[in-house]
N, C-alpha and C positions, 0 to 999 in steps of 0.2 A: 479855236481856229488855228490855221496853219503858220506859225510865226512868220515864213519866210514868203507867204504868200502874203500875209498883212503886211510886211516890209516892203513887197513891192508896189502893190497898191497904192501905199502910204508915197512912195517914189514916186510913180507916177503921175497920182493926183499932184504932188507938188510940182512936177514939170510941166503938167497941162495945166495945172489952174481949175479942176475940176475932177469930181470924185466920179462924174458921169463917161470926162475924157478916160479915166483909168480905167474906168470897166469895161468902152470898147474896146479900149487895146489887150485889155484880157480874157474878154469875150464871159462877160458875166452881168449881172443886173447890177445896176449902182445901188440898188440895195444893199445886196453881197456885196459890193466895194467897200458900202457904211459899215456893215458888222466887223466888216475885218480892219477897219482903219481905228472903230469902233475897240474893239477887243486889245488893239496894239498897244493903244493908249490905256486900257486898264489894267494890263499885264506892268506897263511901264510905271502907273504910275502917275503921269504925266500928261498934260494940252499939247500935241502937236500940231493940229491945224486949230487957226480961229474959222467957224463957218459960216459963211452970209448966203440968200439965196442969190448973192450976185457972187462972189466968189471965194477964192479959199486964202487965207495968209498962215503963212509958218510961225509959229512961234519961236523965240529961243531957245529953247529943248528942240523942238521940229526942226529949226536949222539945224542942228548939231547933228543931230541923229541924220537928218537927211544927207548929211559929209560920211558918216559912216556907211549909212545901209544902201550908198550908190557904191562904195568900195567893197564890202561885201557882198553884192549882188554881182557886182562884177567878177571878184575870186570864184562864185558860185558858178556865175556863167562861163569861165572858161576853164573850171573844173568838168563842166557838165563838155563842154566842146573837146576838151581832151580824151576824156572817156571814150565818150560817142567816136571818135578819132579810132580809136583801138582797133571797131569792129571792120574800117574797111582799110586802114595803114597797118604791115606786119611792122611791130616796133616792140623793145624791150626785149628782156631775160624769156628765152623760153626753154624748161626744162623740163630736159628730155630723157625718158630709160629707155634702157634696151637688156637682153642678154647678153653677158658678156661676148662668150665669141661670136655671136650675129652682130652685134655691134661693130665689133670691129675688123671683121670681113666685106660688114654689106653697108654699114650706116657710117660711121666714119670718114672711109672715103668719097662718101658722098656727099659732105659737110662744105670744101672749098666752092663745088658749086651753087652751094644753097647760099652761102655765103655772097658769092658775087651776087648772086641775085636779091637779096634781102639782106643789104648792106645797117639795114639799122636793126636788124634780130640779133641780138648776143645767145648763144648756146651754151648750155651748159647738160655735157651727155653724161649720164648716169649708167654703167654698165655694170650689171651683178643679175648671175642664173638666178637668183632669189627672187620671189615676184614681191616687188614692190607696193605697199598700198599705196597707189594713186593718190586718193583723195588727201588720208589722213597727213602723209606727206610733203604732197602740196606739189605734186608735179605735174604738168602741163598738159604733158604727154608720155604715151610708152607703146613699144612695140611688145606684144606678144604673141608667144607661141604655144596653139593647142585652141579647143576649145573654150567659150568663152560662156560665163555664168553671171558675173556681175551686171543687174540689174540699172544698177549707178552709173554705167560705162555706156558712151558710144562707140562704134566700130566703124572702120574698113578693112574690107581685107586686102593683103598686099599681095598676097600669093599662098601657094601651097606650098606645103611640108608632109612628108613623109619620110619616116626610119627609115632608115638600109642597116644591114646588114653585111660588114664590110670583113677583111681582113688582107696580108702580106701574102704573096707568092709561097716568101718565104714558111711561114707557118703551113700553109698548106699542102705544101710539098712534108714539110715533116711530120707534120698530124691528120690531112686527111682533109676533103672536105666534104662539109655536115649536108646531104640532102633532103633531110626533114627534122622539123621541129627539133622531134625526140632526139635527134643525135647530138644536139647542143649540149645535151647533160653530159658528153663524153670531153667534152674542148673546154678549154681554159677562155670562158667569155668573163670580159673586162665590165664592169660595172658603175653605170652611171647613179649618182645619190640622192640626186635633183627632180627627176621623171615626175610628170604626172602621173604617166601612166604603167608604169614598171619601174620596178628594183635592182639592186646589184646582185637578187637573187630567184629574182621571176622575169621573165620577159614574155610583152605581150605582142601576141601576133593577129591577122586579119584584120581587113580594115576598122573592124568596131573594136577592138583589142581584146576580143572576148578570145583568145588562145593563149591559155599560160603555159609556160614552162618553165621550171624548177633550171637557174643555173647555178654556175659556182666558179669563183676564178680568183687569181691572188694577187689582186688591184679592181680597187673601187676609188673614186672621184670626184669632186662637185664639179668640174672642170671638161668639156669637151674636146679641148687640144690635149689636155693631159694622157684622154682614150685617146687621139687620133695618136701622140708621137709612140708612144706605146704602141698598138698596133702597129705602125709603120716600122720600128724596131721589130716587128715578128712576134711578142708578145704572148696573141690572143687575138678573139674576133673583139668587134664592138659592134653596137648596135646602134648608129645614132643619126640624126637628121641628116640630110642630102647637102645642106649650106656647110657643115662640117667635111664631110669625106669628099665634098662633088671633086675639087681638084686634083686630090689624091689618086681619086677613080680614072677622071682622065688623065692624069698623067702616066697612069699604070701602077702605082706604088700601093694600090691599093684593089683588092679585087671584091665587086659586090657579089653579093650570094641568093641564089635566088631556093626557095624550099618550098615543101609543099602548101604550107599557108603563106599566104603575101603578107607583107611587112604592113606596120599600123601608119595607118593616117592620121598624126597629131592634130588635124585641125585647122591647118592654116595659118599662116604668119597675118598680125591684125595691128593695123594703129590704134590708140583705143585712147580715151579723153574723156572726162567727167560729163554728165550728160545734164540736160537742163541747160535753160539761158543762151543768151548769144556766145556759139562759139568765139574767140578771140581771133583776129586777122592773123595773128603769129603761128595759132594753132591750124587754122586753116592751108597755109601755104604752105607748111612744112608737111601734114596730110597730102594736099595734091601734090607737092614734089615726090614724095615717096610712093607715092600712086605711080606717075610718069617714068619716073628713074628710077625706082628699085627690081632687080632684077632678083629673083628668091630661084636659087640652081636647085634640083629636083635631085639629082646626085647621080640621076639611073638615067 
């Protein structure tokens, strides 16, 4: 039998005065009240109730224990109230990944206001192009980028992404600019190390990414600012998400290139959180914030 279900039993018959009162209040037969008050006592050891068909008295052990297993019923119960608390109060540590420099273009500064608003959530933002395993360690939540395979993982998406293919005035005034695929093999393209879906010596084109092309350039990076100040220096082209170049594009420092296949569709920017069980209130609020307030620049 369930210790801590005999423990209470045993509680309650001593407060009512009846092994009958404990079982309405636990909505069970006072049969099953006997076997578990029954069972306590031979786990124990020990007589804790005397029993008459008029009523029930505590023994000396029974007292004793009945001082304990009211204080631990109690630690139990507002263990179990604190819990239950979590799923509709955002409270605690919630830790969060992101990509690096999406993190800190888009997620980031989005933090003061989440903050005001969910004054008892502490953060703690994790930002690295590596993809993190979630589960194994032990984070909350994570934004990613691209399509999504993990079975273990729930999702929203927050927006879309897609490549551009960028470069400087500059460069293109002195090298020409590429109107199809193939002429990329001619240009000094900068190469990203991290891609899902292309190398610093393939890049894939159309929206499924099925268009390769063989490139070559003399800077490769795990880092997308690294491509973007590069390019901006004149460099070389890059090839990289719209949340990277969008500024650059509008402010002119950067010109996008349009060829004869379209640029790949990564997939989408996604919240994503371990699946199973009650989401956490922490992880919920920080999801719908990022639903409402993130804004994912397309670049083009």
């Amino acid at each position: 039998m369930d210790r801590f279900t005999g423990m209470r039993v045993f509680a309650l018959a001593a407060q009512s005065g009846s092994l009958s009162g404990a079982a309405r209040q636990l909505e069970m037969s006072a049969a099953m009240a006997a076997k578990h008050v029954n069972a306590l006592e031979a786990r124990l050891g020990v007589k804790l109730l005397h029993r008459s068909t008029r009523r029930l008295a505590l023994t000396d052990a029974g007292a004793a224990y009945l001082e304990a297993s009211q204080r631990i019923l109690a630690e139990i119960d507002e263990a179990d109230r604190a819990a239950a608390s979590r799923r509709t109060l955002a409270t605690g540590l919630l830790r969060l990944a992101a990509p690096l420099a999406f993190g800190v273009r888009h997620i980031a500064p989005l933090m003061p206001a989440f903050a005001r608003a969910h004054p008892a959530v502490q953060l703690e933002l994790g930002l690295s192009d590596a993809a993190v395993p979630l589960i194994d360690e032990r984070w909350d939540l994570a934004v990613r980028i691209g399509r999504l395979h993990d079975e273990r993982l729930q999702a929203r998406r927050l927006g879309d992404c897609t490549l551009v293919l960028a470069a400087a005035p500059a460069y293109l005034d002195s090298h020409g600019v590429p109107r199809t695929v193939a002429d990329l093999a001619q240009h000094n393209c900068l190469g990203y190390t991290l891609s899902p879906t292309s190398s610093p010596t393939e890049w894939a084109f159309g929206k499924d990414g099925r268009v390769k092309q063989k490139v070559r350039g003399n800077l490769r990076t795990n880092h997308g600012d690294a491509l973007l100040a590069a390019a901006l220096g004149g460099q070389g082209l890059i090839y990289q998400p719209g949340f990277i170049v969008g500024e650059a594009l509008a402010r002119g420092q950067l010109q996008a290139l349009t060829l004869d296949h379209p640029a790949h569709e990564l997939g989408g920017v996604h919240a994503v959180w371990p699946a199973g069980g009650h989401v956490p209130a922490k992880v919920r609020v920080m999801v719908d914030f990022l639903v409402q307030r993130l804004k994912v620049p397309s670049g083009v």
